[in-house]
C-alpha positions as CSV (number, residue, x, y, z in Angstrom):
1,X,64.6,144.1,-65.0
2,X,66.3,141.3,-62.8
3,X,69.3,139.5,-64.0
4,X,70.5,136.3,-62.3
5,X,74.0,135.5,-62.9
6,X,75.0,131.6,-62.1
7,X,78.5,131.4,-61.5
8,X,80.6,127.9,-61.3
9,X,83.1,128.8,-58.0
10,X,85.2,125.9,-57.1
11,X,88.4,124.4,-55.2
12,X,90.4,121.6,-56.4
13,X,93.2,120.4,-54.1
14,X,96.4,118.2,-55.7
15,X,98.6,115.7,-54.0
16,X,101.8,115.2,-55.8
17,X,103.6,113.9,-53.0
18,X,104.3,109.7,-53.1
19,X,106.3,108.4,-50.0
20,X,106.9,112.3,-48.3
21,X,108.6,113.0,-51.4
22,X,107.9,114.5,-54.9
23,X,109.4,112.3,-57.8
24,X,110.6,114.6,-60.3
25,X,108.0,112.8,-62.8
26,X,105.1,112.3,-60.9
27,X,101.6,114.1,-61.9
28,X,99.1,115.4,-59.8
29,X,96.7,113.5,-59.1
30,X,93.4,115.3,-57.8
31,X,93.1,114.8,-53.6
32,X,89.9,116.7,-52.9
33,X,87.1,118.9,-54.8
34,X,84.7,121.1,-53.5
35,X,81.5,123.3,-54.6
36,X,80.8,126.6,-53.5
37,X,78.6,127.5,-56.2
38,X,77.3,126.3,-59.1
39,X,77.9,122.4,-60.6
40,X,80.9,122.3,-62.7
41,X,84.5,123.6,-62.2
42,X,85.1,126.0,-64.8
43,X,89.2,125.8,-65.1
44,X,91.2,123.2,-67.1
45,X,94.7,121.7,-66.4
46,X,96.9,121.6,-69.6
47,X,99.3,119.5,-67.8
48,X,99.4,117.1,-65.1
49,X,103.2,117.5,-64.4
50,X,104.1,117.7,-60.8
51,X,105.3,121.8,-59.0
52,X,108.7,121.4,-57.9
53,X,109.1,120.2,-54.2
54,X,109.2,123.6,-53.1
55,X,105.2,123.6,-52.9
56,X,103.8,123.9,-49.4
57,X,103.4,120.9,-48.0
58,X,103.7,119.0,-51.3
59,X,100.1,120.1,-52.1
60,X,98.3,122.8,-55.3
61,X,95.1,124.3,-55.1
62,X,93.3,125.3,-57.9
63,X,90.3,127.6,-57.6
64,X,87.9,130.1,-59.0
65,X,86.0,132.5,-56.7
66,X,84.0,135.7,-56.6
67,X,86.3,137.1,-54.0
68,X,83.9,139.6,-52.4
69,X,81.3,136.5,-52.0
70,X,83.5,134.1,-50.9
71,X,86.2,133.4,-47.9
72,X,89.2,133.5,-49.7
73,X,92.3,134.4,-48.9
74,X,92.4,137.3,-50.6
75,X,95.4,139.0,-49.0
76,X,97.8,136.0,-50.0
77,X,96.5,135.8,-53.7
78,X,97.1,139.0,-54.5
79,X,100.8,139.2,-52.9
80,X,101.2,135.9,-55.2
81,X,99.6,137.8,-58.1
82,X,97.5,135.2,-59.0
83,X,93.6,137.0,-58.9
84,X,92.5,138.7,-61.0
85,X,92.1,142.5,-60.7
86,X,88.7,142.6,-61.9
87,X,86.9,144.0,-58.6
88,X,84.0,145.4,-60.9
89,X,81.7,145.4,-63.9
90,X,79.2,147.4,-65.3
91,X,76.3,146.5,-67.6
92,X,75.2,148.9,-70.5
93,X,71.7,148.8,-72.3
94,X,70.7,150.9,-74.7
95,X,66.9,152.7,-74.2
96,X,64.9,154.5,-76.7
97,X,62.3,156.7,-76.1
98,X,59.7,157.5,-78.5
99,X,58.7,160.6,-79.8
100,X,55.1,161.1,-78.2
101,X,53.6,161.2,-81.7
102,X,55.2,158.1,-83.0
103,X,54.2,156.4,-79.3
104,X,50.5,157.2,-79.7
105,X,50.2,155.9,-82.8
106,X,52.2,152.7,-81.9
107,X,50.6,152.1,-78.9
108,X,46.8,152.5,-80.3
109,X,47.8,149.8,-83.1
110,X,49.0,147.4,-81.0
111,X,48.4,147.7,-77.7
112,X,49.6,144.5,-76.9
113,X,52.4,142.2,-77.4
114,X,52.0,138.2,-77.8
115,X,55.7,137.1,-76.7
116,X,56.8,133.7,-77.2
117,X,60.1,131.5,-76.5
118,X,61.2,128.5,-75.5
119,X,61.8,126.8,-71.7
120,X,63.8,123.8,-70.8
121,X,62.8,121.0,-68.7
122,X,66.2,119.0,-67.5
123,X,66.5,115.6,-65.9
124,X,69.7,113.4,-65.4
125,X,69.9,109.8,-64.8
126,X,73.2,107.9,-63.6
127,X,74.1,104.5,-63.5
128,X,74.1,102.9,-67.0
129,X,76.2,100.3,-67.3
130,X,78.7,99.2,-69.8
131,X,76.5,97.6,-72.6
132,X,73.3,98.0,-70.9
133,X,70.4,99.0,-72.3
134,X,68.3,101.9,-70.6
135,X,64.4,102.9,-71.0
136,X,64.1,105.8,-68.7
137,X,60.8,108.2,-68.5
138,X,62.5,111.6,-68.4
139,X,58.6,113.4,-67.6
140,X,54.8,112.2,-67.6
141,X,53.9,114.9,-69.5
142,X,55.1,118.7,-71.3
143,X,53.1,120.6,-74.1
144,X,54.2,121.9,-77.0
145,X,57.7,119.9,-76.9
146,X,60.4,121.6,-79.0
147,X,63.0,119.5,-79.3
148,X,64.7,116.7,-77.0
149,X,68.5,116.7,-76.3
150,X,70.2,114.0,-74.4
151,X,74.2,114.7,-73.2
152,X,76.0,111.4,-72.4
153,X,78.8,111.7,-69.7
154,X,81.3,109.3,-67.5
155,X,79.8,108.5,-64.8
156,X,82.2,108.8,-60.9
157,X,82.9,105.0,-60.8
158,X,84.2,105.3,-64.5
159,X,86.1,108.5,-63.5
160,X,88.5,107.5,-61.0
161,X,85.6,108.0,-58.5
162,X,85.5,111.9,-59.5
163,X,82.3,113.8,-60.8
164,X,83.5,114.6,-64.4
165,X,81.7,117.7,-63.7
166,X,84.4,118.7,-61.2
167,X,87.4,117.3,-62.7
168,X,90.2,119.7,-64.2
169,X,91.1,117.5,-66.7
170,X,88.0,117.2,-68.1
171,X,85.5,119.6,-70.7
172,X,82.9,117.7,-69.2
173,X,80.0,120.3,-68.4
174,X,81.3,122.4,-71.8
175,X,81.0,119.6,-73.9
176,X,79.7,115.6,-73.3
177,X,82.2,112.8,-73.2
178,X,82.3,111.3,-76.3
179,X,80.3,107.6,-75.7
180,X,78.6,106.1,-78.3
181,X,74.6,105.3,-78.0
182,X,72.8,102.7,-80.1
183,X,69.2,101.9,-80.6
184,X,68.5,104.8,-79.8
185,X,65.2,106.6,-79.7
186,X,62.8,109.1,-78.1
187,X,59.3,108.3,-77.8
188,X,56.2,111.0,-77.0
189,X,53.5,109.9,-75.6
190,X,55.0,106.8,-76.6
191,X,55.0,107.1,-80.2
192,X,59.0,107.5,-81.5
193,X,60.3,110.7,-82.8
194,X,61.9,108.3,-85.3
195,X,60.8,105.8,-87.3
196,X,63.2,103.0,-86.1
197,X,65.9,102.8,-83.5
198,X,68.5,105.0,-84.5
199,X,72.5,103.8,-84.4
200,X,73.1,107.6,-84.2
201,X,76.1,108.7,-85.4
202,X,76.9,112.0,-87.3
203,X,74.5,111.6,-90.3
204,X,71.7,111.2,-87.9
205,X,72.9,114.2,-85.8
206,X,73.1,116.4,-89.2
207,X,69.5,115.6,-90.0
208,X,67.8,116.3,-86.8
209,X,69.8,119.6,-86.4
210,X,69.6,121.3,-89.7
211,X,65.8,121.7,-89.6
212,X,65.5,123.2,-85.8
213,X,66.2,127.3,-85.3
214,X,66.6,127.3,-89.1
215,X,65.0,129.9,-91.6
216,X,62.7,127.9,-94.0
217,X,64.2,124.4,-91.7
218,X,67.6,124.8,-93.6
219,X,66.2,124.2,-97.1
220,X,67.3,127.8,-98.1
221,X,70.4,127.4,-99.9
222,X,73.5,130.1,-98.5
223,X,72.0,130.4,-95.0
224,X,72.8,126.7,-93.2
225,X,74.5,126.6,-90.6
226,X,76.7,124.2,-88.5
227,X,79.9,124.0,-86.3
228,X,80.2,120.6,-85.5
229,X,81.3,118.7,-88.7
230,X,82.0,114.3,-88.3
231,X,85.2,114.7,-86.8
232,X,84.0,116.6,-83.5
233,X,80.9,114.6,-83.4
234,X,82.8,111.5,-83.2
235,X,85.8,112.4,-80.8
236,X,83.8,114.6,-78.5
237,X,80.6,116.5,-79.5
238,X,78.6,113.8,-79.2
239,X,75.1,115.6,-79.2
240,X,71.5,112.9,-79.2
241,X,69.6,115.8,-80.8
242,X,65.4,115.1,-81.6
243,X,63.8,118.1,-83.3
244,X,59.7,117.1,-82.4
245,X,58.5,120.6,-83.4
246,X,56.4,119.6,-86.2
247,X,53.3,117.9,-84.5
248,X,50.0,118.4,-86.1
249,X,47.4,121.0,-85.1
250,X,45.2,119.2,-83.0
251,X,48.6,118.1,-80.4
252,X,49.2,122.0,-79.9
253,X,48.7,122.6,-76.1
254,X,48.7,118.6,-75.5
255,X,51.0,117.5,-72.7
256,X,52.6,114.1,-73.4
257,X,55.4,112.1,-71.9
258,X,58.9,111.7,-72.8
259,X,61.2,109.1,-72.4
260,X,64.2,107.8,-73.8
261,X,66.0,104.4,-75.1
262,X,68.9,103.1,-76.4
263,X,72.0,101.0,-75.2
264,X,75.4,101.9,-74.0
265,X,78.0,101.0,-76.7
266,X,81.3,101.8,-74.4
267,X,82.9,100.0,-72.3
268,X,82.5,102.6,-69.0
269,X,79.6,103.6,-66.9
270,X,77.8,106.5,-68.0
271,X,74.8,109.0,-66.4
272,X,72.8,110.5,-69.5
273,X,71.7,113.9,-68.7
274,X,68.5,115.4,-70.7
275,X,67.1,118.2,-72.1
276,X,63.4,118.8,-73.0
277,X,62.7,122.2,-75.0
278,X,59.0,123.3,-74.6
279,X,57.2,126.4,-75.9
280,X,55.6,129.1,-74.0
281,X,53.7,132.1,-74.8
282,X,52.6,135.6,-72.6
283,X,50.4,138.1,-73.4
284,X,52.3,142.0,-72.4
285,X,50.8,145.4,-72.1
286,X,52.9,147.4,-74.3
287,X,52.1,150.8,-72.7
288,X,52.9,149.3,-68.8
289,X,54.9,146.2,-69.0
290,X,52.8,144.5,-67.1
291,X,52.1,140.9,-67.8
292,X,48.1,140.8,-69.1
293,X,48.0,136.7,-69.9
């Protein structure tokens, strides 16, 4: 096995200093933010009040970092106790082995496995405007579509020219910003998913969700499911969910096109980021692991 771990490693530099001094109630606003890995900064400020004017040269870093990866100072952080003294982990997986009788049996019934799950295309597109409308083709074509998902955020220019991505005040990356869409549809192959332009608000949301990665499509009362209730999906969660699993038999393997439309109902500029579930299947020897389709 392989394991690749994707870590979000980041440094965000404040500037509380106005005129050479620090005003006992100014904030911090952000001066610089840089990427070392990954797309989003992974820390949050709980408050923008300003460090006392003790602070080095009137300036805070903020930063996460896998020390032994990265050119850190690691001396100073320690002495100020602020890493962490996690240096190590370790992984543990359980393994089985089969009784040789049991494993001859098992392996002449089924010598092979047919293993499915799902992948995920992901496009974003930046720019929309403050009650524009958009029409974008997110690909020209992907079999066996899953489900569609489209995450609304601020775009820089609506951010105080900041990626919301990298911002410390922001969830952005955890969660979407919470902007409204209307007229809003997805269309395969250019036929929409639904049956009219959607104003989508939490009702919509509700009914798109509760039939995907359901037993029996959610219809099986005691075992629905569902975090996000009409007060986060209006203040924050604000999810564009399309479940297009159900296609009929002969559009099984079929690639088609996606796209996307719909109007921006806020009053900022926004980049829509998408993502297109897709199905996919491979055929493994049981006995060697090795992939046979």
């Amino acid at each position: 096995m392989r394991f690749l771990i994707n870590t979000n490693q980041a440094e965000v530099s404040f500037t509380p200093v106005v005129d050479g001094t620090v005003p006992a109630n100014s904030t911090l606003p952000v001066a610089q933010a840089s990427v070392l890995s990954g797309n989003t900064f992974p820390l949050m400020v709980s408050s923008q009040k300003a460090p006392s004017a003790t602070a080095s040269g009137g300036k805070v870093s903020l930063d996460t970092a896998i020390a032994v990866k990265l050119s850190v100072d690691i001396v100073k952080s320690r002495q100020s106790g602020h890493q962490t003294s996690l240096t190590s982990c370790r992984l543990y997986a359980p393994l089985y082995k089969f009784n040789p009788l049991a494993e001859q049996r098992y392996l002449s019934l089924a010598p092979t496995k047919r293993v499915e799950y799902e992948d995920v295309f992901q496009y974003q597109f930046s720019g929309v405007n403050a009650g524009d409308t958009f029409n974008f083709l997110v690909s020209n074509g992907i079999a066996d579509i899953q489900s569609v998902l489209v995450v609304p955020f601020l775009s820089a220019s609506a951010n105080d020219g900041m990626n919301p991505f990298l911002s410390p005040y922001s969830t952005a990356g955890a969660t979407p910003d919470p902007i409204p869409l209307q007229q809003f549809n997805i269309l395969l192959s250019g036929v929409n998913l639904f049956l009219e332009n959607e104003e989508y608000d939490f009702q919509a949301f509700s009914h798109q969700l509760a039939s995907s990665n359901q037993l029996n499509g959610g219809l099986t009362t005691g075992l629905g499911s569902g975090l996000i209730g009409k007060f986060e999906f209006e203040n924050l969660y604000r999810y564009y969910y399309g479940n297009a699993s159900r296609s009929l038999p002969s559009e099984e393997g079929v690639s088609r096109s996606v796209q996307i439309v719909g109007k921006n109902a806020s009053n900022q500029q926004i980049s829509l980021m998408v993502f297109v579930a897709f199905k996919r299947s491979m055929t493994v020897d049981i006995q060697t692991g090795a992939r046979v389709q």
